[in-house]
C-alpha positions in Angstrom: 13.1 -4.0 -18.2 15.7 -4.2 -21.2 17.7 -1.4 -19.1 17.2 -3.3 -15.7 16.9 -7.1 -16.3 17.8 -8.0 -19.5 17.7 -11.8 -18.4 14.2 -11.8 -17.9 12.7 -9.8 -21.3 15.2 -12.3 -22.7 12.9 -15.3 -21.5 9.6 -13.6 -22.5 7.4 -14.3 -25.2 5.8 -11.5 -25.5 3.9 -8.5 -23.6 0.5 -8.7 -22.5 -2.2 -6.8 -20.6 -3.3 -8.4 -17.4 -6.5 -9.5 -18.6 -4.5 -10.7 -21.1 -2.0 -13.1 -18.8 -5.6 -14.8 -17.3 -6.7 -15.3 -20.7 -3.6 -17.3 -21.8 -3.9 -19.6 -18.6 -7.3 -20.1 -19.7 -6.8 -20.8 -23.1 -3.5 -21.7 -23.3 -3.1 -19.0 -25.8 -1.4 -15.7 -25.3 -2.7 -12.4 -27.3 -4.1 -9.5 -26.9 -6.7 -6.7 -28.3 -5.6 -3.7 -30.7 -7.3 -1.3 -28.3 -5.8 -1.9 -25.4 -2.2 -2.3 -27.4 -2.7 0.3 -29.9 0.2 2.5 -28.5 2.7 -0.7 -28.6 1.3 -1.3 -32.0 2.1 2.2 -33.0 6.0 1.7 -31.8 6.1 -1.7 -34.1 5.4 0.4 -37.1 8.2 1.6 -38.9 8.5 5.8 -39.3 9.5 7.7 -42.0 13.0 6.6 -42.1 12.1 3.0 -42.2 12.6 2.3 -38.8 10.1 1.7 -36.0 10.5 2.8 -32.2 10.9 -0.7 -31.3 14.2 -0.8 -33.6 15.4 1.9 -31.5 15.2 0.7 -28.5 16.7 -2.2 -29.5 13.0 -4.2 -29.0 12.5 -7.6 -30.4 9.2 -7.5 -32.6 8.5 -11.0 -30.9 7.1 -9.2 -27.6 3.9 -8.0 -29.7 1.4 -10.2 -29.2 -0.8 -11.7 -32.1 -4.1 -8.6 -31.9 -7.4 -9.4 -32.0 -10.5 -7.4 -32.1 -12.4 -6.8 -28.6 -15.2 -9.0 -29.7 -12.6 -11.9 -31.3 -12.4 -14.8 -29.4 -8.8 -16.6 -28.0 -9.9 -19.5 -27.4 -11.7 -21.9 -25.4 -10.8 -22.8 -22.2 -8.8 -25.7 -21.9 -9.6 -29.4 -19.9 -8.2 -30.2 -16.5 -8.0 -26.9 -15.3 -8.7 -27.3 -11.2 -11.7 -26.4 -9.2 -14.8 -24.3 -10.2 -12.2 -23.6 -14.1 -13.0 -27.2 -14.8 -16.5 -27.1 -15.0 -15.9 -24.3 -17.8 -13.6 -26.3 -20.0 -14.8 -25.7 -24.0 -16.4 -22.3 -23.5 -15.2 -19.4 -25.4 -13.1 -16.6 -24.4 -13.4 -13.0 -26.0 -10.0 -10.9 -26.2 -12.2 -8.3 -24.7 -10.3 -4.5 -24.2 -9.3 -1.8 -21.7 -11.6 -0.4 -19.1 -12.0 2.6 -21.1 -13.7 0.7 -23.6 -16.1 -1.6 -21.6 -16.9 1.3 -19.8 -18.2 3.2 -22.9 -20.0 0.6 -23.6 -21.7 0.2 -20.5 -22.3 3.8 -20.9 -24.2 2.8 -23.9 -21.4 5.7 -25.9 -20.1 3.2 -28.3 -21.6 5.3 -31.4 -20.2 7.7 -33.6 -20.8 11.1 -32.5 -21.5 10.0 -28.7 -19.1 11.6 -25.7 -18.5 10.4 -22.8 -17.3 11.1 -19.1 -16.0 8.6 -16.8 -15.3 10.5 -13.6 -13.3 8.6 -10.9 -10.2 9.2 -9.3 -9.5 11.5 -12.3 -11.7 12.0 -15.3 -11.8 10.6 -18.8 -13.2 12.1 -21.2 -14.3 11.0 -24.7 -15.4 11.7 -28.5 -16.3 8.6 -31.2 -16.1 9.8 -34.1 -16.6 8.0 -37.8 -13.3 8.4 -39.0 -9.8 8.9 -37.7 -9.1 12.2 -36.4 -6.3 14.3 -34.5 -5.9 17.5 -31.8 -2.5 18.4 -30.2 -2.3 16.8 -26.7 -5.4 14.3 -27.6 -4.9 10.6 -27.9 -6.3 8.8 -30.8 -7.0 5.4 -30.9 -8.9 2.9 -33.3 -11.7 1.4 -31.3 -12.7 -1.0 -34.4 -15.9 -1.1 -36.6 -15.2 2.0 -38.1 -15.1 3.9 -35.2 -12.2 6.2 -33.2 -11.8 7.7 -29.5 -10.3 10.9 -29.6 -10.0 12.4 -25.8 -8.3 10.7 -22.5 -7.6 10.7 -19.4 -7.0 14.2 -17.4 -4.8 14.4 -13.3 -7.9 15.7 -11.5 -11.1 14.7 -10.4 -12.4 12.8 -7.9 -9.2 12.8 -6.0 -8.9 16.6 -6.6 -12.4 16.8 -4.1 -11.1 14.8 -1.9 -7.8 16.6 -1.3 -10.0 20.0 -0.6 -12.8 18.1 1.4 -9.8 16.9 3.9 -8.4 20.2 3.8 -12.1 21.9 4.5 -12.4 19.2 7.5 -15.4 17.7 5.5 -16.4 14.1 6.2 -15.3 12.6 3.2 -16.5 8.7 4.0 -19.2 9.7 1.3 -17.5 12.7 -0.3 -20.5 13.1 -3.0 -23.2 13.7 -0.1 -20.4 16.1 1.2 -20.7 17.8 -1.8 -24.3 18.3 -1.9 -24.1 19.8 1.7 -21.5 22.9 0.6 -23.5 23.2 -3.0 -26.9 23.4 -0.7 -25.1 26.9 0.9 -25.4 30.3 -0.4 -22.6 31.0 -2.2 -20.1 34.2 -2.6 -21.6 37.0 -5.3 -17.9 36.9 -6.8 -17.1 34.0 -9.0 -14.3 32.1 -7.9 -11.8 30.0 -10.2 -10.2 26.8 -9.4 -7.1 25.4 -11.8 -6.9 22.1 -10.8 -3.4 20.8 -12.0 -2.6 19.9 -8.1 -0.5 16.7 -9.8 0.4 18.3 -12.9 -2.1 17.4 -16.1 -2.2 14.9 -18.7 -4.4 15.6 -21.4 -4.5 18.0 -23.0 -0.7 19.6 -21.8 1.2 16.2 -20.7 2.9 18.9 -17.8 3.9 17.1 -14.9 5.1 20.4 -13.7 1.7 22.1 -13.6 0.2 23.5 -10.5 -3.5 24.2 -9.4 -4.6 28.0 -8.1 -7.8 29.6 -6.6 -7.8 32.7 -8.5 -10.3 36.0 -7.0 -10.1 35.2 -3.3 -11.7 37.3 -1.2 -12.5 37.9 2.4 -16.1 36.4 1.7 -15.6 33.3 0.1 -16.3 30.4 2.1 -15.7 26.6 1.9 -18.8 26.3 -0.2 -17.2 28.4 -2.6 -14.3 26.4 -2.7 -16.1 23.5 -3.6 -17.9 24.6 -6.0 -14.9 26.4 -7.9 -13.5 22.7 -8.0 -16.5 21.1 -9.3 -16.1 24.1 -12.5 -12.6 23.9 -12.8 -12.7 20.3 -13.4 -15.7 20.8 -16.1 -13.8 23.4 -17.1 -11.0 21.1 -18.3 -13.1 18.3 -19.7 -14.9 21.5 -21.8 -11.6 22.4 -23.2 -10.8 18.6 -24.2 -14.4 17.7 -25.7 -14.0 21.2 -27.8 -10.7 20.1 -29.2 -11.9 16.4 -29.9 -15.3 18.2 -32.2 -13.3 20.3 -33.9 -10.7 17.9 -34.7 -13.6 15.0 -35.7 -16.0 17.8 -37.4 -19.1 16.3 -35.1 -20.4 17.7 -32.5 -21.8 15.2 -29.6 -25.4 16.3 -28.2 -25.0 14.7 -25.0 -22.5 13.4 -22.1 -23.0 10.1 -21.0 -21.2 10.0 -17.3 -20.6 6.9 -15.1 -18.3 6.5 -12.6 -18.5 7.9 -8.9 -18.5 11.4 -9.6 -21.8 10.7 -11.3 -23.6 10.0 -7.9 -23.2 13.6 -7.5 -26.2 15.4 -8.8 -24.9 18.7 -8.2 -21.4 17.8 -10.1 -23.6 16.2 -13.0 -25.8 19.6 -13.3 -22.3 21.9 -13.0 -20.6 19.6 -16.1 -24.1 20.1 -17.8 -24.1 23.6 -17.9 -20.7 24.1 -18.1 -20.3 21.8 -21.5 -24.0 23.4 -22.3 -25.5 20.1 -23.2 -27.6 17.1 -21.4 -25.4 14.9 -18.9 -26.9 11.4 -18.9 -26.2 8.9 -16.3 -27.1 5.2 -16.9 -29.0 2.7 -14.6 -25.5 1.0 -13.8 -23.0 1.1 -10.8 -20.1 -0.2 -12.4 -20.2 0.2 -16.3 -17.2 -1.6 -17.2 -19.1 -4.8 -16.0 -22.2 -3.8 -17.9 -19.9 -3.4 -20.6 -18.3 -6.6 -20.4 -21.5 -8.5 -20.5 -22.7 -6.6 -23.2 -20.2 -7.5 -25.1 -20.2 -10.7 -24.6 -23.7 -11.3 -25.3 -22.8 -9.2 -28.9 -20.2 -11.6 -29.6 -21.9 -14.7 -28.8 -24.6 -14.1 -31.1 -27.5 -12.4 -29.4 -27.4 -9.2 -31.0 -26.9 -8.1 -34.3 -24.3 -5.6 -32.9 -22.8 -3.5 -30.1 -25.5 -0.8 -31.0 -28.0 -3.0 -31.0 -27.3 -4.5 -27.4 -26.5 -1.0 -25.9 -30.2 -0.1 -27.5 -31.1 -3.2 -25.6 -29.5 -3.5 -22.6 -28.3 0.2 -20.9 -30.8 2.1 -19.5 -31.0 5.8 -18.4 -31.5 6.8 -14.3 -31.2 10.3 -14.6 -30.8 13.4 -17.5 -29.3 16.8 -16.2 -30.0 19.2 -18.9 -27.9 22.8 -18.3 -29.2 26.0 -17.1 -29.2 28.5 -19.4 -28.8 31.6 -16.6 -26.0 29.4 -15.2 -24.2 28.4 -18.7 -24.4 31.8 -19.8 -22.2 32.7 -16.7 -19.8 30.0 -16.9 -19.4 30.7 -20.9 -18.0 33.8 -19.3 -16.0 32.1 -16.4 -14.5 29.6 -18.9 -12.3 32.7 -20.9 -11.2 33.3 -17.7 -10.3 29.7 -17.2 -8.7 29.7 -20.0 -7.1 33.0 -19.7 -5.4 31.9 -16.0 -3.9 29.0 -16.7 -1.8 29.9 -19.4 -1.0 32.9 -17.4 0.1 30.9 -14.2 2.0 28.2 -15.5 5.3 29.7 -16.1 5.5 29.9 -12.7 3.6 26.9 -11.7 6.8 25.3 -13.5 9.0 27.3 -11.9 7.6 26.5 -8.1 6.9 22.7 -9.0 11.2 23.0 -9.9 12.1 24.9 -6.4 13.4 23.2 -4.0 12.8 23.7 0.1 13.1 27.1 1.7 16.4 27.7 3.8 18.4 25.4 1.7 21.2 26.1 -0.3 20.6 25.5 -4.5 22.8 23.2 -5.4 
């Protein structure tokens, strides 16, 4: 925006998230939450040489917004505001956070040494841990009362299945019962592998240039086979991000609680389960960033004694996958080979994601 329309950053008073904006026109106050601005905070602070990444770039330390805990509240909404808004004028408004965090929540995960999965269009994965703690290619960010989220959010997932359900000529209008159809088949006696960088990967590589690979093909291997090497490959990945987050945090999480629509699959919930070798819980909830909200809210206005408390409360369990130990025995094995093929392939996964068209001339 400095780069492109100076005129405009020139006339703002600061940054803020979205929920943010509709929080300000409802109080009349503008701020914002140290979760879901913990990166911008970072660049505020100065580094070593007494300069912060906001002096660099030639940032005004008047776009960071006043921060405010999750649970804090901005104000109260103001008088005179039209329609159904009027009838609310005087109530409070939280700063709430992200959707990361309500979602957690929801999840009834905001605890330290609980994990988490939210699996939707691409998967995020999660430690909380007690104290502050770092892994290469991990984000790490304060999540308040004592408590820190090391983990985040991968390329692949839900949109990774349906890419290869399309390409299988699966119905995908309800891709998880799609799913269950090809995991219902009789599967290949050859393990398959599945990378699935099809849009390059975020955590834990930040690659853009990454590529995904079926590795083993053989004459045998059919579309249920296919499937079900995505469904690993994607565990696979979260495995290799919750390892890194428990040895960086010293904890190590006994279960997975999963929300989001990859958790209607059961099959994908028992595959992550024995692929990360410990229970996958899904909660009673369709959307957990709404249950997440309210619980929240209810904390903050006084109802319970904490966020523990109301998760205790108010998140309830539908469904615990526990792993298999035949099958987590066999993908302990698979995952060295995971881990084996994708440092192998992406020298030239970079070099095909930088080649241009066939039958045209490099420049």
């Amino acid at each position: 925006l400095a780069e492109q329309e100076p005129q405009v950053l020139a006339r703002a008073i600061c940054v803020l998230e979205p929920k943010d904006y509709l929080n300000s026109c409802l109080t009349g106050r503008a701020a914002s939450d140290r979760v879901s601005m913990a990166r911008l905070a970072d660049a505020a602070m100065k580094c070593t040489d007494g300069r912060s990444l906001f002096d660099i770039a030639g940032l005004e330390k008047r776009l960071m917004p006043p921060l405010l805990s999750p649970l804090d509240t901005v104000g109260e909404v103001q008088a005179g505001l039209g329609g159904a808004l009027g009838r609310l004028a005087g109530r409070p408004v939280l700063a709430m956070a992200n959707d990361t965090w309500t979602a957690v929540v929801g999840l009834g995960a905001m605890r330290a040494g609980a994990a988490y999965n939210i699996s939707g269009t691409t998967e995020v994965l999660g430690l909380l841990a007690g104290k502050l703690a770092a892994a290469e290619g991990l984000l790490t960010v304060d999540w308040g009362n004592g408590l820190s989220q090391i983990g985040g959010p991968s390329q692949c997932g839900g949109d990774t299945l349906l890419w290869l359900l399309d390409l299988l000529g699966a119905e995908a209008t309800r891709p998880e019962a799609a799913i269950e159809r090809l995991m219902a088949r009789k599967r290949d006696s050859q393990p398959l592998l599945f990378v699935p960088y099809l849009q390059g990967e975020r955590v834990p590589y930040w690659d853009p240039a990454l590529r995904g690979a079926f590795l083993g093909l053989n004459r045998r291997h059919g579309p249920q086979d296919l499937a079900a090497a995505a469904l690993e490959g994607i565990a696979f990945l979260n495995r290799s991000v919750l390892e890194a987050a428990e040895s960086a945090a010293g904890v190590r999480a006994e279960e997975i609680r999963l929300g989001g629509g990859g958790a209607r699959s059961h099959a994908w919930c028992s595959v992550k389960a024995s692929v990360l070798g410990r229970d996958v819980v899904v909660p009673d909830v369709e959307e957990a960033g709404l249950l997440g909200g309210a619980v929240s809210a209810w904390t903050a206005l006084g109802a319970f004694a904490d966020l523990s408390a109301a998760q205790s409360e108010l998140v309830r369990v539908a469904r615990r996958h526990a792993p298999d130990p035949l099958l987590k025995a066999g993908y302990d094995r698979l995952y060295v080979l995971f881990r084996q093929a994708e440092g192998a392939i992406a020298p030239v996964c970079r070099a095909l994601a930088a080649a241009g068209p066939l039958g045209v001339a490099a420049p």
